[in-house]
C-alpha positions in Angstrom: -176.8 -43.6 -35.2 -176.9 -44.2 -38.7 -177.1 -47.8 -39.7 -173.8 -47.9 -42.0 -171.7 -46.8 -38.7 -173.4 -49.2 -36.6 -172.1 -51.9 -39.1 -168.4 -50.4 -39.3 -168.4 -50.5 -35.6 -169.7 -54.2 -35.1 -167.4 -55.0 -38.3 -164.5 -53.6 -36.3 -165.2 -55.2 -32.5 -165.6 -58.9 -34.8 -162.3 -58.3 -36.5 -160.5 -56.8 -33.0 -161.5 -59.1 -30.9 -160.7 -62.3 -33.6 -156.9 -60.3 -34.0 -156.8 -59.9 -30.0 -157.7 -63.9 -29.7 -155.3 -64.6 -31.6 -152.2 -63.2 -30.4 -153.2 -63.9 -26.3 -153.0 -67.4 -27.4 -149.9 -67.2 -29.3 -148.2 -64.8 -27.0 -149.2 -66.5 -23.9 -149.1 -70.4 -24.4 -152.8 -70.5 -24.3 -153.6 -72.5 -21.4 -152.4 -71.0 -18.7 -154.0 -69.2 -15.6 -151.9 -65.9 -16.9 -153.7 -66.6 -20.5 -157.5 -66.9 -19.2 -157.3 -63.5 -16.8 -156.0 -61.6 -20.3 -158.5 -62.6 -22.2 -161.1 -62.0 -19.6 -159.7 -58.3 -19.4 -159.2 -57.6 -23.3 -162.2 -60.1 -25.0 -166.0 -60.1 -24.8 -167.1 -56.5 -23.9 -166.3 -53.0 -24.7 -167.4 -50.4 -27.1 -163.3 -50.8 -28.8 -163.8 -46.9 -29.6 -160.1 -46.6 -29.6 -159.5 -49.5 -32.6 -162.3 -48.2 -34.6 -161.1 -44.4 -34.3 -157.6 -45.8 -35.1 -159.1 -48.0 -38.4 -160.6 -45.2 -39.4 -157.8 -42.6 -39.7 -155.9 -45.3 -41.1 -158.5 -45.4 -43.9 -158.0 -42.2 -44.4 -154.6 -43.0 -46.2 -155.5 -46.0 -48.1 -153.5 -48.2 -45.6 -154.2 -51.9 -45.3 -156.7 -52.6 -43.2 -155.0 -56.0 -41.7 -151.8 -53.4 -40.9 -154.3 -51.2 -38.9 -156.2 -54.0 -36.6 -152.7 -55.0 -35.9 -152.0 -51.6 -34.5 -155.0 -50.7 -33.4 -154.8 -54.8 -31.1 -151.9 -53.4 -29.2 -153.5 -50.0 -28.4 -156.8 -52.0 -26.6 -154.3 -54.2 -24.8 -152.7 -51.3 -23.5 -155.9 -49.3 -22.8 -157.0 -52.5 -21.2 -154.0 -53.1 -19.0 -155.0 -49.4 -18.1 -158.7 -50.5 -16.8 -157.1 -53.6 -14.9 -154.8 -51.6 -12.9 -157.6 -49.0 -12.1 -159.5 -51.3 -10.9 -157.4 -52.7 -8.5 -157.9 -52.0 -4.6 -155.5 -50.0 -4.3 -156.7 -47.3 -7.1 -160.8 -47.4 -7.7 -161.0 -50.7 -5.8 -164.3 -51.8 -8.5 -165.7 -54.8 -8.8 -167.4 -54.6 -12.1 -166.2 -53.7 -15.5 -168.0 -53.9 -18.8 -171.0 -56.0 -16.8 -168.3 -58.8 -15.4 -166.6 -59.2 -12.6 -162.9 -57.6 -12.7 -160.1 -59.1 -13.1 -158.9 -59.3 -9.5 -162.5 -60.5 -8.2 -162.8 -62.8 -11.3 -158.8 -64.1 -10.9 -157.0 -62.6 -7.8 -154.9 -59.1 -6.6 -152.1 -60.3 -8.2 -153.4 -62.1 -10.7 -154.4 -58.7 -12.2 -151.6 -57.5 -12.0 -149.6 -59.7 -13.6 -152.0 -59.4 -16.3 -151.8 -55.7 -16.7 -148.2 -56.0 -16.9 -148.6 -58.9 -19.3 -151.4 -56.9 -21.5 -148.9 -54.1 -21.7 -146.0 -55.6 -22.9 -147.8 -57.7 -25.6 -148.8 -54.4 -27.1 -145.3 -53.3 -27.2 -144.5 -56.7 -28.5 -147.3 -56.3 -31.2 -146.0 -53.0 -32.2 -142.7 -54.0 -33.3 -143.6 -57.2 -34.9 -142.8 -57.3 -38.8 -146.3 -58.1 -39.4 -147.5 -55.1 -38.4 -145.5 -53.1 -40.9 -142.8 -53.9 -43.3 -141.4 -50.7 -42.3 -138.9 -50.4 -39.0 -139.3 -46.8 -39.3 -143.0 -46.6 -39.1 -143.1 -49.3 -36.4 -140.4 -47.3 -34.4 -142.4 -44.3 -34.7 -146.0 -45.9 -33.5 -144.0 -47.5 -30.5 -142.3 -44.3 -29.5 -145.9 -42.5 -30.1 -146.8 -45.3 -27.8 -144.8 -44.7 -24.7 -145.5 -41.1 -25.0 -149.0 -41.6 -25.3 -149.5 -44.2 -22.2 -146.2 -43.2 -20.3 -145.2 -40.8 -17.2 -146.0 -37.7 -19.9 -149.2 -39.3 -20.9 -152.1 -41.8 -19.6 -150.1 -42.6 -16.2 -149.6 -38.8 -15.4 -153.2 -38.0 -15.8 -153.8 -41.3 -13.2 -151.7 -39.4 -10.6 -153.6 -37.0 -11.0 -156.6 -38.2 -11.2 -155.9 -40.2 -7.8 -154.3 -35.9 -6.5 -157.6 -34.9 -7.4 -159.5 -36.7 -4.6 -160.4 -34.3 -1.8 -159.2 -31.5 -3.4 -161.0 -28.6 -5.3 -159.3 -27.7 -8.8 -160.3 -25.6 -11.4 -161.5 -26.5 -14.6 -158.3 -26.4 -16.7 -156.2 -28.4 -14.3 -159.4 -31.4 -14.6 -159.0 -30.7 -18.4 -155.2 -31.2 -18.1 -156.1 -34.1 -15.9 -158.3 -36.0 -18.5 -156.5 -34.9 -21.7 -154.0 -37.0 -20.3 -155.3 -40.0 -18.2 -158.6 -40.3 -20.9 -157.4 -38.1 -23.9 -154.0 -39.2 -24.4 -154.9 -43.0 -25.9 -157.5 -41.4 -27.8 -155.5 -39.0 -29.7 -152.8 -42.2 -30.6 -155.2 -44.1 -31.8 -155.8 -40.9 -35.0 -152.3 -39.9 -34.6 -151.1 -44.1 -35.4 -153.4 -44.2 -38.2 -151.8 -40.9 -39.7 -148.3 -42.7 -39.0 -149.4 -45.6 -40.7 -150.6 -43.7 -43.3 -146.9 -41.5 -43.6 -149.8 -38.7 -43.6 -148.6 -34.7 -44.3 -148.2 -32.2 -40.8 -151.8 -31.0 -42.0 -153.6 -33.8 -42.0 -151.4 -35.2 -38.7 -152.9 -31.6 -37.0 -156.2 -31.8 -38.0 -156.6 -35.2 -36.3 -154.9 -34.7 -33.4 -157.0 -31.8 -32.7 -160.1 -33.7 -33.5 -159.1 -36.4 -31.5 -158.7 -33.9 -28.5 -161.5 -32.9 -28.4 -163.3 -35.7 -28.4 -161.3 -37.0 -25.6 -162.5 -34.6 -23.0 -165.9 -34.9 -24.6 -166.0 -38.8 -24.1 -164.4 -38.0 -20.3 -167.2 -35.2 -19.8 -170.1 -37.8 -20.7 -168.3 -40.6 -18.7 -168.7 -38.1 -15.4 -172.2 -37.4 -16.5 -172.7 -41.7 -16.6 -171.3 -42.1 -13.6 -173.5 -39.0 -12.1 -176.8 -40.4 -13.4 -176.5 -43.6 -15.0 -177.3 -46.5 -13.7 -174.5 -50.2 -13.5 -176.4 -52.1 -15.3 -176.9 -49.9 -18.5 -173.0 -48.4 -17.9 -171.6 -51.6 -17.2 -169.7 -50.8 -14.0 -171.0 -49.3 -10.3 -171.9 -45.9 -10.9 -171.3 -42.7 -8.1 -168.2 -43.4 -7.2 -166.7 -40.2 -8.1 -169.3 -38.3 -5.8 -168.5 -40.4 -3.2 -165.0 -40.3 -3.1 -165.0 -36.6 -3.4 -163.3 -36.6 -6.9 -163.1 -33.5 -9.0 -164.9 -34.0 -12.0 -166.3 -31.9 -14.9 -170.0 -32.6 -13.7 -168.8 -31.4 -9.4 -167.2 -28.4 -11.1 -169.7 -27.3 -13.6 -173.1 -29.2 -12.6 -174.7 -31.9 -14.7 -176.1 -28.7 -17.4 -172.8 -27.0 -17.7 -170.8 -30.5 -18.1 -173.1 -31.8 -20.9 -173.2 -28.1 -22.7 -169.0 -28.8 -22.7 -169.3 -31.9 -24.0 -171.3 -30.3 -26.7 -169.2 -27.6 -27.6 -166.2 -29.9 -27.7 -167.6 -32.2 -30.4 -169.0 -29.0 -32.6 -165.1 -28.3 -32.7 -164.0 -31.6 -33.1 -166.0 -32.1 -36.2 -165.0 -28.6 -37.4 -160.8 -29.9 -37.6 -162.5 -32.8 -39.4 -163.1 -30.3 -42.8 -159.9 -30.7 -43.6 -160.9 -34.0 -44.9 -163.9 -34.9 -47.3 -166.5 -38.1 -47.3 -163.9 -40.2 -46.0 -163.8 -38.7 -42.5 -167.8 -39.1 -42.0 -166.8 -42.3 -39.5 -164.9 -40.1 -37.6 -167.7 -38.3 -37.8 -169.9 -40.5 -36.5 -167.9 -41.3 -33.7 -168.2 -37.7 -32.3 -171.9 -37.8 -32.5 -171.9 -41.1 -30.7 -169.3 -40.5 -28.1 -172.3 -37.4 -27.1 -175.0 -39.7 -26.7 -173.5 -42.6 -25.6 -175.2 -44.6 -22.9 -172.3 -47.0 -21.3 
């Protein structure tokens, strides 16, 4: 990757995780057992993909960058309630999660899941805070975008899924409908906030939302491949679990080969919706070349 998006991406996981500190500790009281099991679920690891795509729309349309962290906060502590809950016995039942324990090894059961539930509210809570944006109607429209995005019509329906899909042989555009939901549906908020932020045209709102779905089922497709051939300590959690349990993936359906030839055809089209936009877009850019290579 070229150095200047290494250095946006660091710059962004600095300024996340100093926003995300802040507001546990405001929104929590700090020093409780509730405050310590959030910020071991939402600090200190993770790639914060989702932030840095949603920055970088929101760059697109000149809109303050302090505005878009903000945003961009609640959408990891949602995503990260996500990955507490999936961990928990009675879904993936994992024990390790960005190369720590997870949350209800570190903490306890219901530990985590009082601090899913407390993760998702907060972003909510972040959402419609005044400092976010001086404008009701934009906030109204990013939390709405929201509970679409991580609702019954979005992340959590492509969970159920996900869980159907255990044991059972589908065909490949019912696990694209699977993972457009449960992994594509955060991914395309994150572009489609920073075009709300941005009060962006119905062109420019298309053109990301089409980029961004594609690169959601391009980051799931390499996420099978990980968890086919990668090994935990380089991926960060255990690895072959989906072969195991029988899941229906992209890599059981079309082989390792066929899964990565997907994921290769789904960036060339991602960065083809991206020529609506000139120079500015080359982060976005850069994203879809390193979602293909990524290694964890």
């Amino acid at each position: 990757m070229p150095n200047d998006f290494q250095s946006r991406l660091s710059q962004t996981v600095q300024d996340i995780e100093q926003v995300l500190e802040g507001i546990i500790a405001q929104g929590t009281g700090d020093r409780t057992r509730l405050a310590a099991a959030m910020r071991h679920a939402a600090l200190g690891g993770g790639k914060r993909l989702r932030p840095f795509l949603l920055v970088s729309s929101a760059a697109l349309f000149g809109v303050d960058r302090n505005c878009a962290l903000r945003t961009a906060a609640a959408l990891e502590c949602i995503h990260c309630y996500s990955l507490v809950h999936d961990d928990l016995p009675a879904m993936d039942d994992d024990d390790l999660r960005r190369g720590r324990p997870t949350v209800h090894v570190a903490f306890d059961e219901a530990s985590a899941i009082l601090t899913g539930d407390g993760l998702l509210t907060l972003g909510f809570e972040i959402l419609s805070d005044h400092a976010t944006h001086q404008n009701a109607d934009i906030r109204c429209r990013l939390i709405g975008a929201m509970a679409r995005a991580s609702g019954a019509k979005g992340m959590i329906a492509g969970q159920m899924l996900d869980i159907e899909a255990e044991k059972k042989s589908l065909p490949v555009e019912n696990i694209i409908r699977m993972q457009k939901l449960k992994t594509g549906a955060l991914i395309e908020y994150a572009c489609e906030a920073g075009a709300i932020l941005g009060e962006a045209g119905i062109k420019a709102q298309r053109a990301l939302r089409a980029y961004a779905g594609d690169l959601g089922l391009a980051f799931q497709i390499t996420d099978d491949l990980l968890d086919y051939k990668g090994a935990d300590d380089e991926v960060g959690k255990r690895t072959g679990k989906d072969g195991h349990r029988g899941k229906a993936t992209f890599v059981s359906l079309l082989g390792a080969s066929g899964a990565y030839d997907e994921a290769q055809r789904r960036i060339r089209s991602a960065l083809e919706h991206l020529a609506f936009f000139d120079e500015r877009a080359e982060p976005l850019r850069q994203v879809a070349k390193f979602v293909l290579g990524r290694k964890s």
